[in-house]
N, C-alpha and C positions, 0 to 999 in steps of 0.2 A: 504493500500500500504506500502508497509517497504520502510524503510529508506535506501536507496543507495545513494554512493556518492563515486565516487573513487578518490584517495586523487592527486593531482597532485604536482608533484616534490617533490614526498612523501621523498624517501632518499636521497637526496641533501640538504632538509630543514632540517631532523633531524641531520644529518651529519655538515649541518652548526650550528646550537645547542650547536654541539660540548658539550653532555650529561658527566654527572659525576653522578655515582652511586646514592650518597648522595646529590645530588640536588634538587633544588626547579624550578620547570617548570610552564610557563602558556602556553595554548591555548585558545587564544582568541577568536578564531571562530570556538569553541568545533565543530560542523558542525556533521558528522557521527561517529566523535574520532577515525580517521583512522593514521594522523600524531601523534595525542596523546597515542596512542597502542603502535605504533614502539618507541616512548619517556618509554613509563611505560616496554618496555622487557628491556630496558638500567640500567633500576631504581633496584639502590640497597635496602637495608631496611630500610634503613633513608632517600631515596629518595621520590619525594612528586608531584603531578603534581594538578595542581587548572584548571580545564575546564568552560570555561565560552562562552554560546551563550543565547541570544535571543531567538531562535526557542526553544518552548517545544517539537516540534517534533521529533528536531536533541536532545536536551537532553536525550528524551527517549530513542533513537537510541543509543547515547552513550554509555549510564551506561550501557545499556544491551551490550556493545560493549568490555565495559571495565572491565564486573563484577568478572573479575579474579583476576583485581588489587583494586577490592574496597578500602580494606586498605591503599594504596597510596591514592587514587583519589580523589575529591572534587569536587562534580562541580555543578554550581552556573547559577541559568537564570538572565542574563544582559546582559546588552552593553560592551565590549570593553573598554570603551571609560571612567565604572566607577572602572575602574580596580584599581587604586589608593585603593578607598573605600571597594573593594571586600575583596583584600588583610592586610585593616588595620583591618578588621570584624573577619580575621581571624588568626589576631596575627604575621602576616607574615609582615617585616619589607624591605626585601628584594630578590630577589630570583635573578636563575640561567641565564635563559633563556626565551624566549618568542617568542612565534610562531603567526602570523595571517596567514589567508587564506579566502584573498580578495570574493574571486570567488562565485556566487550562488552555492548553490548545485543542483548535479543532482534531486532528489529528489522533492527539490523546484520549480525545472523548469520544471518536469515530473508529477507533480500534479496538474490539472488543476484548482480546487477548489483556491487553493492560487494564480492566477492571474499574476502571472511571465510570461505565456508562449503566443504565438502567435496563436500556431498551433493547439489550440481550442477552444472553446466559454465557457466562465466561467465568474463571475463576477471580475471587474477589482479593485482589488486587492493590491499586490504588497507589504504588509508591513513584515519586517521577524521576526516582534514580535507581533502575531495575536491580541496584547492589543494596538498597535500603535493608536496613535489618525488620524492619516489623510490616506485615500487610494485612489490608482490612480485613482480612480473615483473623488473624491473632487477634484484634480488636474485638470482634464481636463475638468472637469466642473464648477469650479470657479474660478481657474486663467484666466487674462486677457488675449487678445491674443500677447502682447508684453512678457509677463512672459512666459506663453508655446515656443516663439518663440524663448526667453534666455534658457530655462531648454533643450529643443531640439536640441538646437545649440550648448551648452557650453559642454550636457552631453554627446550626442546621437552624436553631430560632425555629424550630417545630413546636406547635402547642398540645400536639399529642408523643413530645421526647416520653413520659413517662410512661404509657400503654407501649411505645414503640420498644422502650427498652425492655417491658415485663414481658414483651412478645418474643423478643430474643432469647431470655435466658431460657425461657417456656420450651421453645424449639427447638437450643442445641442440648436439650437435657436428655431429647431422644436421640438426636446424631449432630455432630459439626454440620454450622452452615458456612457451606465453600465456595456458592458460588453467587454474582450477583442476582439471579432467575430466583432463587431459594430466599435471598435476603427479601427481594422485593416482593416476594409474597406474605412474608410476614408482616411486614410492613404494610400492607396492605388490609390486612386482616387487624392491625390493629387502629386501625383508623374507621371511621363511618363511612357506609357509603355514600349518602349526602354529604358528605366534606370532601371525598375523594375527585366526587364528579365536579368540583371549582378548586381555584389554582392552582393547575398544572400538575406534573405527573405527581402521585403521594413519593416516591420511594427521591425525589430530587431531594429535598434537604437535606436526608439523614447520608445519601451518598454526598454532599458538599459537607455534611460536619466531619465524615469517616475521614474525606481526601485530607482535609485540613489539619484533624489529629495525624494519619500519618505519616504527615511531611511535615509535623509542624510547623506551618505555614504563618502564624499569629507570632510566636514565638520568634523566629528569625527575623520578620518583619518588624518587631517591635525592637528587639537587639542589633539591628543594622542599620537604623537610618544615622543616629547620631555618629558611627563610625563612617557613614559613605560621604555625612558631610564634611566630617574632618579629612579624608581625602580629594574635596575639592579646591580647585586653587581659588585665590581671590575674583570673585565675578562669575564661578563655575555654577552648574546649576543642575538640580535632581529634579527630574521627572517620574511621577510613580503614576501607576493606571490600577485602579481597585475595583474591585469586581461583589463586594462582599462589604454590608455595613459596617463589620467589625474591623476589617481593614483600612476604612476610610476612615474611620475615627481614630486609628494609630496612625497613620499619616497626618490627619488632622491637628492632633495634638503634638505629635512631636515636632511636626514643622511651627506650631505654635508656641512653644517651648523656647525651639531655638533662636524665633525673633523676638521673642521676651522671656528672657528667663529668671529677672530678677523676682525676688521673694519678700521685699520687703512690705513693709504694712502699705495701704494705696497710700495712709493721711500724712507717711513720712514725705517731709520737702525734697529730700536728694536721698537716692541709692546708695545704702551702706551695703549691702549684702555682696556687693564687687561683680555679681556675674553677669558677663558682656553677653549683649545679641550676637549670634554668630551670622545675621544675614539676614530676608525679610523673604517673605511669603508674597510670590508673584499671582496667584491665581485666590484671591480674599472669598471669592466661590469657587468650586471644582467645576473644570471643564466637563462638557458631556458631548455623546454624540448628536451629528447635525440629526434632523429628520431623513435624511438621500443614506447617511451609514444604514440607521437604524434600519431602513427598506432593503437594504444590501444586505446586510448584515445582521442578522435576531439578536444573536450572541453578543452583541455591544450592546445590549439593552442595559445592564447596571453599570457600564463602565466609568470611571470618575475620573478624570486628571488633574491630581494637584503639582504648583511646582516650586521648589524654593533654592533663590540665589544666594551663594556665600557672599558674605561681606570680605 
């Protein structure tokens, strides 16, 4: 199956970038190197772009995506998250700009074998770095049922997390559930059927809380931004794309954070507490998709872009 993925709030996010010939760029969720393409036509001949994802599958996608600009390009299988390290491996002290893009890919979610999707029966899965040590299957079959009823509630924002998780424990009591065909009928049965027949398929949430526990996806998100911006130079600028309200309020906040950080009381005259803005929040509302995406593309429906400059 090739790799597809169509990039969302593809020119808004490079546009927010705000690209310089000679710059040094990352994408952190190389994904199909569709926002990283429109970055490398920018790139002049000292300009440099570092691609970094997890999946070997979206790497392979990539390079063959990018091999025009081989000589610019780098890119590296990891997390996000060891970007720090990526970049000290490669003599890189600092750079321009930095892109994520929160979102699965199409790909990931249209190949059944990798266990993301609902809408077929494959083994439950879910990790975006096929060497991951835990997969949704471990989850749902060795978390307790107060833990599935936390990760379904906190991720998935299901108001039936607590019948979904009693369903669970109920059902691997008589054998492991392995595959996603098996999850979602559980899932199923623990919901009404007047709830099931309005918004959207039942078994979507609890597979978006499963993906996000596996990969820890909150977690690295939340531990990575104030490190990616400490790796921007003066003027440099992080673009993030969120797909999930939990995400956008860790974006929200820490870019919030880092243009105000002081803690002193409001009624003090002058900041004693010492700690400097590290740079100002360019987008004061999240970008979204136009109405022409949204028609092209379903899968942009919750996308957000916020973006913040170093000072």
């Amino acid at each position: 199956m090739i790799f597809e993925h169509q990039s969302v709030l593809l020119h808004e996010t490079v546009d927010g970038l705000s690209v310089r010939p000679d710059g040094i760029y990352v994408d952190g969720t190389l994904g199909g190197g569709g926002h990283a393409l429109l970055v490398c036509q920018s790139l002049g001949e000292k300009g440099r772009l570092i691609g970094i994802d997890q999946d070997e599958d979206a790497i392979q996608a990539a390079a063959d995506r990018l091999k025009e600009y081989k000589d610019k390009v780098t890119i590296v299988k990891s997390n996000y998250e060891h970007m720090r390290q990526v970049l000290e491996a490669l003599l890189i002290s600092g750079v321009d700009g930095i892109c994520l893009d929160l979102g699965v890919s199409s790909y990931q979610l249209d190949t059944p074998e990798r266990g993301f999707t609902y809408r077929e029966d494959a083994p439950l899965d879910m990790r975006m770095d096929k060497n991951g040590p835990i997969t949704a299957a471990d989850i749902v079959n060795e978390y307790g049922e107060a833990e599935l009823y936390r990760v379904i509630r906190d991720y998935g924002q299901d108001k039936f997390a607590k019948n979904i998780a009693r369903h669970i424990v109920k059902a691997r009591e008589k054998s492991p559930v392995k595959t996603t065909g098996e999850l979602t009928e559980i899932i199923k049965a623990a919901i009404p059927a007047k709830m099931r027949a309005v918004g959207g398929h039942p078994s979507k949430r609890t597979f978006q809380a499963l993906r996000i526990e596996v990969n820890h996806e909150l977690e690295v998100l939340e531990n990575s931004i104030d490190m990616m911006i400490d790796l921007l130079n003066p003027g440099g600028r992080l673009c993030i794309i969120t797909f999930h309200s939990l995400e956008d309020r860790i974006v929200k906040n820490r870019f919030r954070e880092n243009e105000n950080p002081c803690i002193c009381p409001p009624d003090f005259p002058v900041c004693v507490c010492g700690r400097k803005s590290r740079g100002r929040i360019i987008t004061k509302k999240p970008i979204v998709p136009s109405q022409e995406e949204l028609l092209k593309n379903k899968r942009s429906k919750s996308s957000k872009l916020r973006i913040f400059e170093k000072k």
